[in-house]
C-alpha positions in Angstrom: 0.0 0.0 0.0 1.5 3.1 -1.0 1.4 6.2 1.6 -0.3 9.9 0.9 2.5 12.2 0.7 0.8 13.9 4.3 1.2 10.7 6.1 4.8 11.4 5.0 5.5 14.3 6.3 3.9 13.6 9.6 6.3 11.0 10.1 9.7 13.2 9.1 10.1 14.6 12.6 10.8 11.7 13.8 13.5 10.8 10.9 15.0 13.9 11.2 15.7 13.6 15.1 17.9 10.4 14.8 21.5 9.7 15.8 22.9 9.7 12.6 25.5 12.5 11.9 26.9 13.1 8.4 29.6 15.8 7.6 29.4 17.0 4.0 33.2 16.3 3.2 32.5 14.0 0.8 35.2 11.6 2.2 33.1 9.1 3.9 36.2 9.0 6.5 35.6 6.8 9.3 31.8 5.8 7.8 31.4 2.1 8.7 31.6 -0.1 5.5 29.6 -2.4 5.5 30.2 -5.7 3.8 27.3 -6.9 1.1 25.3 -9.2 3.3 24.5 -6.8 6.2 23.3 -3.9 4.0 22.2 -5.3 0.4 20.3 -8.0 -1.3 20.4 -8.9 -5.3 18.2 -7.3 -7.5 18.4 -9.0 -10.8 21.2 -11.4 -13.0 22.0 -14.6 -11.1 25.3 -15.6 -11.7 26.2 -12.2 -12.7 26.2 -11.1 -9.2 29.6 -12.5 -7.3 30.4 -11.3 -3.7 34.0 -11.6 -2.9 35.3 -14.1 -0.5 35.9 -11.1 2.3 32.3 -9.7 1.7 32.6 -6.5 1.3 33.3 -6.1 -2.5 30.9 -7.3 -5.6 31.1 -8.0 -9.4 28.2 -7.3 -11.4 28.4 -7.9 -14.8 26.2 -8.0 -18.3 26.3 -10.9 -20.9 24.3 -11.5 -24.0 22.1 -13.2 -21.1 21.7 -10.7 -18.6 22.9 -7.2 -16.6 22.8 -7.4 -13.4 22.3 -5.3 -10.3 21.9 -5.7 -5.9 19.3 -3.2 -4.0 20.3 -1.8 0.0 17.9 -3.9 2.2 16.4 -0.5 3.9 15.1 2.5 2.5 16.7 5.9 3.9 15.5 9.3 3.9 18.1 11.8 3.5 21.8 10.6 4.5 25.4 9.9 3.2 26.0 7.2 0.2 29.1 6.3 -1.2 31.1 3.8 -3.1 34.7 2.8 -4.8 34.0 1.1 -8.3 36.2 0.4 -11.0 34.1 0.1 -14.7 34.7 -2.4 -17.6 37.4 -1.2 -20.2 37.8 -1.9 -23.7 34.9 -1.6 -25.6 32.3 -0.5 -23.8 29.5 1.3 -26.1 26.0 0.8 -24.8 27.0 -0.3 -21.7 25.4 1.7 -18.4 26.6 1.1 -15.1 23.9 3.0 -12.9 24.8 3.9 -8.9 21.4 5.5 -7.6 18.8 6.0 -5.6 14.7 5.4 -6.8 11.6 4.6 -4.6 10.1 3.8 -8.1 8.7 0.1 -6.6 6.4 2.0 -4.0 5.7 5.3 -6.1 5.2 4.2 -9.7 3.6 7.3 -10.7 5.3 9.9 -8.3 8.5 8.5 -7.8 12.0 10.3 -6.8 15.3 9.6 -7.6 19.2 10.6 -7.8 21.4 9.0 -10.3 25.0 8.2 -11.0 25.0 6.7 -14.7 28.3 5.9 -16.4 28.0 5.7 -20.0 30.6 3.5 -21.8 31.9 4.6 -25.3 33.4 2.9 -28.3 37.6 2.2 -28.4 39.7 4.9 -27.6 36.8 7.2 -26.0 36.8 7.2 -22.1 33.2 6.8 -20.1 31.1 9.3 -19.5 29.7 10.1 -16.4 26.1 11.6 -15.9 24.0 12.6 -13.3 20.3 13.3 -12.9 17.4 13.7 -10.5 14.0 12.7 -10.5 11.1 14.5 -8.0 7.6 13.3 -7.5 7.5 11.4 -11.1 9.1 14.6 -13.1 11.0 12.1 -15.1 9.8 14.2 -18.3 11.5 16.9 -16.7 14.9 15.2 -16.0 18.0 17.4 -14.6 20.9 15.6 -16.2 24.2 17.1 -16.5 26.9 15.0 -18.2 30.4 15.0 -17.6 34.1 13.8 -18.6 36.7 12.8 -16.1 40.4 13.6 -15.5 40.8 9.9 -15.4 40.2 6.5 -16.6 37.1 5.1 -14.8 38.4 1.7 -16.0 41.4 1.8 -14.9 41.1 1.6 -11.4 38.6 2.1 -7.9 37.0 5.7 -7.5 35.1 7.1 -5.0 31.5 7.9 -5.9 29.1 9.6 -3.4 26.1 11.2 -3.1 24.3 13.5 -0.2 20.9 14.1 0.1 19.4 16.2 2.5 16.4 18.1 2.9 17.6 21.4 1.4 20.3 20.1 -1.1 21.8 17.4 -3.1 26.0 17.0 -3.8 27.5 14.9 -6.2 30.7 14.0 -5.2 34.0 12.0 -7.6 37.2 11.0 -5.3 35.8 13.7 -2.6 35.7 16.5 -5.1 32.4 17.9 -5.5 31.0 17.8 -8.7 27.3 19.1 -8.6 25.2 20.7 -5.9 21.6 20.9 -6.2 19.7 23.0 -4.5 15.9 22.5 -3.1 14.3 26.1 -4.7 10.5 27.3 -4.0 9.7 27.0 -7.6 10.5 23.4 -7.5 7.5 22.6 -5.7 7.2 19.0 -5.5 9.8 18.2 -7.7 12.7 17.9 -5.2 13.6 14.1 -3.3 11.3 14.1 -0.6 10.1 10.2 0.0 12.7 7.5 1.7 14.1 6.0 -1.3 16.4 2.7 -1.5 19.9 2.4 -3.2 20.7 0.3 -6.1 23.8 -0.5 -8.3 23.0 -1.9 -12.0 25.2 -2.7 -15.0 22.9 -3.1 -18.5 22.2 -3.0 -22.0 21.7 0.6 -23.0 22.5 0.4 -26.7 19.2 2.1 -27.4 20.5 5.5 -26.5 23.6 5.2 -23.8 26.6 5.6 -26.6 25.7 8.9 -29.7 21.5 8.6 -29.0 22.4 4.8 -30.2 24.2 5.2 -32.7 26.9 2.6 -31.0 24.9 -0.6 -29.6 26.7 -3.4 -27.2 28.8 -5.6 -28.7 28.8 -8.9 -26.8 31.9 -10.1 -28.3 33.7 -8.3 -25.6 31.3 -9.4 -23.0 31.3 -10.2 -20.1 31.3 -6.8 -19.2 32.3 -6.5 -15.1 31.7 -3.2 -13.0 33.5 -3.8 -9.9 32.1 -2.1 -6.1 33.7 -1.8 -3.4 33.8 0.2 0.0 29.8 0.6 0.3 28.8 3.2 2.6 24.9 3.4 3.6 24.9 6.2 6.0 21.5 7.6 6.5 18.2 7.0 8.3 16.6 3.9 8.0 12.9 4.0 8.1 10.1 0.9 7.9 8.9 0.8 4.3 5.3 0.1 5.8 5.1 3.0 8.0 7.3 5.4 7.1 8.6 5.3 10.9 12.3 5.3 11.7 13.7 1.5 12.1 16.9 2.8 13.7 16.9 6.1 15.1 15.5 6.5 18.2 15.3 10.3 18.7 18.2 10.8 21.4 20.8 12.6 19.2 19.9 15.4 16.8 20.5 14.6 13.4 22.9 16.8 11.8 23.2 17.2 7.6 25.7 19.3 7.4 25.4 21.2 3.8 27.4 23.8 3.3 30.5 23.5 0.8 33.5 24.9 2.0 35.4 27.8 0.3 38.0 25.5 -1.2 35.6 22.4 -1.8 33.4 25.2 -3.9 37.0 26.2 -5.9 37.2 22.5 -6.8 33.6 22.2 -7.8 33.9 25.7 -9.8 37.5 24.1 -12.0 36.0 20.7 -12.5 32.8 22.3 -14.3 35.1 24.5 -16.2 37.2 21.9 -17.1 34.6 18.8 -17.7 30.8 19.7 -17.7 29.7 18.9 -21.5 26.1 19.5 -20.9 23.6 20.8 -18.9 20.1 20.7 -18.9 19.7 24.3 -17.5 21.4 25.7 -20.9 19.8 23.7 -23.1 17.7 25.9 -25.7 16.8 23.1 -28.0 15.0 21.5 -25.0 13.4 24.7 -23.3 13.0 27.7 -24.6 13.4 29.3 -21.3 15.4 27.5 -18.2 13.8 26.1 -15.6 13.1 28.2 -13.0 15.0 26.3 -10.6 18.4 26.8 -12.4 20.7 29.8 -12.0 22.3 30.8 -15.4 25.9 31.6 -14.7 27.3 33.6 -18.0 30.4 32.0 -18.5 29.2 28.6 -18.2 26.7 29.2 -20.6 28.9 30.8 -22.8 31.6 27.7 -22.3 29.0 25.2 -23.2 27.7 27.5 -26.7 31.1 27.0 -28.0 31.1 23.4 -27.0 27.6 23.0 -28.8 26.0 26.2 -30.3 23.1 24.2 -31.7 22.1 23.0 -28.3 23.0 26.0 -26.1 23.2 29.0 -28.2 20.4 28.0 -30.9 23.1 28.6 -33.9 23.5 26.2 -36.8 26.4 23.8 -36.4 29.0 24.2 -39.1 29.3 21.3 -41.4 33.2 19.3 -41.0 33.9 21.6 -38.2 34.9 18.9 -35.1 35.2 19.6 -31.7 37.9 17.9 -30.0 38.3 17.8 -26.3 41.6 17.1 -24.8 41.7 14.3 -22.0 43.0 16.0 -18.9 45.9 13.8 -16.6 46.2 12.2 -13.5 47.5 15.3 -12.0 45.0 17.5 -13.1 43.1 16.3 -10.1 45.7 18.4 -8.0 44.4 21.4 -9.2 40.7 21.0 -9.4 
């Protein structure tokens, strides 16, 4: 039975006074880790699912048979989520690997959601990374940004963590944020609001993951593996039934801390500069004006028209003319 969104809020008092405490560094330092039996259960693909032998690491990986994917045991609302994963190499166009957040198995029709997808490309061309969020069903309305890195996703672990709280939303890659996303008036609805679960996937996009579809999975380099490790679920846990908090018992206040310090802000600001490839706020082809949410910085919209001028500046792209984006180094990192 699914719950009125009243009912809801009636019961986020008592979620929101918990002992959990969850510092917005990004780090996950000192975050228990929990290995895969205590917090997760598989979602989908069999075989294609291994836990390793010290529990606390998983391979999921897609075949011409099946993707395959494992769900946290207990919904959260609001909290810390993180984890290391290394992505296939090689080959890799049409492939997703998805690290997210949905309630869309209790709210069909109204469901939330926060997304890390990593979108594998053909030989030679690294992953891309995207990120999205859903409110209260406004998947017509999706707030993707997409991203290159300033490494090789397949070559080994990264950290990937997201925290959601009641007034924002950070992205974060190897503790650097990437994206913050704030909760605005105009939003209404549209912002997280319902406990959702966590869920790690790896699956056949070729429909649209790699060019709109242009590249489709080729299973002759399959099995394709994403590896996970160091899972963090830090958050509140609360009864899927009644919305009541399952392990916070109101003694402790609990703190989101969501501020972004001056230098984690500097980090954000370069890594946009240097890697954001699109964003739905600038995107004239798809609105003709930007959602009221967004906040229209000038030089990021004027980055991006160069980058695309049919998609953000409503010009007409010049036949033969290529863009070329140079891949960035290790120690690029340093000074993001």
């Amino acid at each position: 039975m699914v719950m009125k969104l009243p009912y809801l809020g009636s019961c986020l008092f008592l979620v929101f006074f918990s002992l959990v405490s969850i510092v917005a560094s990004g780090s996950g330092k000192g975050l228990p880790i929990l290995s895969f039996d205590e917090g997760y259960n598989q979602l989908f693909g069999d075989d294609n699912l291994v836990i390793h032998r010290d529990g606390k690491a998983v391979h999921l990986s897609l075949n011409e048979r099946t993707g395959s994917g494992f769900v946290s045991q207990d919904l959260y609302l609001h909290g810390y989520f993180s984890a290391s994963i290394k992505l296939p190499a090689d080959y890799t166009a049409g492939v997703v690997v998805a690290f997210y957040m949905s309630n869309g198995d209790m709210f069909e029709k109204n469901h939330d959601e926060i997304d890390f997808e990593f979108l594998g490309n053909i030989r030679g061309k690294n992953w891309r990374i995207q990120t999205n969020i859903y409110g209260n069903g406004s998947t017509s309305a999706g707030r993707e940004e997409r991203y290159n890195l300033w490494f090789d996703p397949a070559d080994d672990f990264h950290q990937y963590s997201i925290l959601w709280t009641a007034s924002n939303i950070i992205f974060y890659v190897d503790n650097i944020p990437i994206r913050e996303f704030k909760r605005t008036a105009e939003m209404g609805g549209d912002f997280p609001s319902k406990p959702m679960s966590l869920y790690a996937t790896i699956w056949d996009g070729s429909d649209w993951a790699t060019n709109g579809g242009k590249y489709r999975v080729n299973y002759k380099y399959a099995p394709y593996v994403a590896e996970f490790s160091d899972l963090v679920l830090h958050g509140c846990a609360v009864d899927p039934i009644e919305f009541s908090s399952k392990r916070c018992d109101g003694t402790q206040s609990f703190q989101l801390t969501t501020s972004i310090t001056p230098s984690q802000r500097s980090k954000m600001d370069s890594f946009r500069r240097k890697h954001m490839t699109y964003s739905y706020c600038y995107d004239q082809t798809r609105y003709k004006v930007a959602p009221l949410e967004c906040v229209i910085n000038p030089r990021e919209a004027e980055r991006l028209k160069k980058f695309d001028p049919v998609t953000f500046g409503g010009g007409r792209r010049h036949h033969g003319k290529r863009h070329h984006h140079m891949q960035a180094s290790r120690s690029e990192a340093d000074s993001i």
